[in-house]
N, C-alpha and C positions, 0 to 999 in steps of 0.2 A: 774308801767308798762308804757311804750310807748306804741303810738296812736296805731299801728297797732297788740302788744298784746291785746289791747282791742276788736280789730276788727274780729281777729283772734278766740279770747274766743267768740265772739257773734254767731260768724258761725258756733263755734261748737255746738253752744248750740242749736241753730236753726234748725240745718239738721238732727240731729238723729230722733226727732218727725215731722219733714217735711218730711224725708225718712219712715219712718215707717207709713206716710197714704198714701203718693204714692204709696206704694204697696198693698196695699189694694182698692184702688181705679182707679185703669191703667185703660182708655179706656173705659168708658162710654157712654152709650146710648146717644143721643139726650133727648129720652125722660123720661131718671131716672135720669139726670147729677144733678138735686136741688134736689130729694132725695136722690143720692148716696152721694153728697157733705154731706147731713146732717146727714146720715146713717155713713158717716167717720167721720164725725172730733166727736160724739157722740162714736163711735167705738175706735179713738184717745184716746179721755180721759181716757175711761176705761180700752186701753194697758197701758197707760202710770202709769195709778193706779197701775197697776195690776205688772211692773215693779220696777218704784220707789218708789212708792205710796204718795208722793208731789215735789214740785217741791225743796225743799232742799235734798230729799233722789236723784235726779234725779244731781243736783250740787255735793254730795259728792261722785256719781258712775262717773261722770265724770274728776273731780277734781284729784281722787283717779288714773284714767287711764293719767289723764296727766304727774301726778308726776312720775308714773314709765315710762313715757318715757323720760320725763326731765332725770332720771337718768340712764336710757340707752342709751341718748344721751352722756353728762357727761360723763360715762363711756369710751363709743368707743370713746371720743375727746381726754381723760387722755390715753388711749390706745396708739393712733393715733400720738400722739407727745410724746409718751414718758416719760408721766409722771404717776405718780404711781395710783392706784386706790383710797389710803387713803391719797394723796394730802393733804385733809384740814382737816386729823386728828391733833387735840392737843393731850393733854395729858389725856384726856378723851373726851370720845365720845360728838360732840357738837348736839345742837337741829337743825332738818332737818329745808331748809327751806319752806316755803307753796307751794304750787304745782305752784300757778300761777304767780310768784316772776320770773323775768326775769332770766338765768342763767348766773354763772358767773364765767370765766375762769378764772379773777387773784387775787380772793383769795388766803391766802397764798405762794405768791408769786408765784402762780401759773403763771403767764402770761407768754409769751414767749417773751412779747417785751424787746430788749436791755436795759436795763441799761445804760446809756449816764453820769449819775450824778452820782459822788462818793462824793459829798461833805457830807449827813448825816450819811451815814453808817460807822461806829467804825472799823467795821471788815470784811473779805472777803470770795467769795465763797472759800472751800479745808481748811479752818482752822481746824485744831482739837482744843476741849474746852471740858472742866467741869461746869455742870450744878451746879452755885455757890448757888442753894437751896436742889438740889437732890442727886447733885455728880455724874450722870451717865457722863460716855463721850460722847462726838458726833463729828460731820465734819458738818460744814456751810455746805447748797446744794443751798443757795437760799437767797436772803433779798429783802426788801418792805422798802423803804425809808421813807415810813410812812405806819404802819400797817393798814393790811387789811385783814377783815374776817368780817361775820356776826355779827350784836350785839350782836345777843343770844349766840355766844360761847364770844365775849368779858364778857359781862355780868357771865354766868358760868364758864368762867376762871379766874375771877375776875381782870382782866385786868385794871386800872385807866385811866381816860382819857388821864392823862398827857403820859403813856404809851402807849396809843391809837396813839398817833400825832410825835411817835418817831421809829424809827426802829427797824423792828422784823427780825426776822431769820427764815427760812425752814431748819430744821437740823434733818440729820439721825444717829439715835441715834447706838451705839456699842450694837449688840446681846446679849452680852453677861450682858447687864444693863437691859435690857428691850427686850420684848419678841417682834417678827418679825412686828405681827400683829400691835402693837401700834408703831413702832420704826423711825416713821414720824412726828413729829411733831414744833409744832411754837412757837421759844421762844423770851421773850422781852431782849432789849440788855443789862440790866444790870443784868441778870441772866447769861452770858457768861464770862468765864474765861479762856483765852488762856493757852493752853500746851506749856510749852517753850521747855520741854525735847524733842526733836526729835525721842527718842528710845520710850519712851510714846506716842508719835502722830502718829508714825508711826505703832504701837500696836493698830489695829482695826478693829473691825472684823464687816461685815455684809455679806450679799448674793448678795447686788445690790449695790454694792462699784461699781463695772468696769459699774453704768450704767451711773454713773456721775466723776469718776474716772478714767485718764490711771494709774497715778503712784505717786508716794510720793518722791517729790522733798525734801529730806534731806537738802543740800544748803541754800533752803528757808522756809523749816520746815513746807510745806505744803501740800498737797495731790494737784495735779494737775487736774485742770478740762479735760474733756473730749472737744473734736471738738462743740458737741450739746451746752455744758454747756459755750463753752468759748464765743460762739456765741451771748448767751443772756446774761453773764458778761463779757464784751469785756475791762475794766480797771482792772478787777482782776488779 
């Protein structure tokens, strides 16, 4: 984490049990203020028992409420620009990451920034391809000129390092291979095999084609990106 995630986790940890004896103690006498002091922070320990009951049960009720806003934030961002909710789904579900792990827009080619460099990538957004270990079809939506995702799904997709340091794909995969829910996911590039039939590339079915899709340019045997899409692949 950066300096100020640190500073941020301290504050929080501070002010729940700072606010919970402030209210128990507003406005004291002159002359009970050293025993109401001693009457609270003894009154303290035993809410805070009687809450988390140590100070690791009081870290995982916190912890716990940050993660679900980390991914309510996540959420309304993937929202907000357009991009899917299963973004950094693979091909099976990856391990979440810790609550207090900084967030991070461009996994999975998530990011929105331009693309400037086509020198390592093989292939382009609007390709249709067969998945040359599974056989489904897909369309490029997305690449990472050197992959990127968390370890723990590298690690559980069994991804090689040398695979790691090469270019991966964001591809939405055809409905009719794979069911809606999983039909997002990120492939490494030697797993991609271009459709050259245009009446086959042009045979493809999902629901959120037009969200990255106007048309299928036949000519160049490729499904056309959208305004949004052509904006953050400007050489495709």
């Amino acid at each position: 984490m950066a300096f100020w995630d640190y500073v941020k986790l301290a504050a929080l940890l501070f002010c729940v049990p700072a606010q919970m004896w402030l209210s128990q103690n507003t406005a004291p006498t002159d002359r009970t203020n050293a025993r109401s002091f001693g009457d609270g922070g003894f009154g303290l320990v035993k809410q805070f028992k009687a809450n988390f009951g140590d100070v690791s049960g009081y870290l995982a009720t916190h912890l716990s409420v940050m993660e679900n806003v980390r991914k309510k934030l996540l959420k309304k961002s993937r929202t907000r620009r357009g991009v899917d909710e299963d973004a950094d789904d693979g091909a099976e579900p990856h391990a979440q990451s810790v609550a207090i792990e900084v967030i991070r827009y461009d996994y999975f080619a998530a990011s929105e920034a331009p693309r400037k460099d086509r020198e390592a990538p093989m292939y382009r957004v609007g390709q249709a391809f067969r998945h040359k270990q599974y056989g489904y079809k897909g369309v490029i939506i997305g690449w990472d000129a050197r992959a990127k995702a968390p370890k723990e799904w590298f690690e559980r997709m069994g991804v090689t390092q040398a695979e790691q340091l090469s270019p991966m794909y964001s591809v939405l995969v055809d409905t009719r291979d794979r069911d809606e829910e999983h039909s997002k996911t990120y492939v490494v590039e030697g797993n991609i095999v271009l459709i050259e039939d245009p009446s086959d590339a042009v045979d493809y079915s999902h629901s959120r084609r037009a969200q990255y899709f106007s048309r299928f340019n036949s000519r160049m045997n490729t499904w056309s990106p959208n305004p949004r899409l052509r904006r953050k692949y400007p050489l495709d």
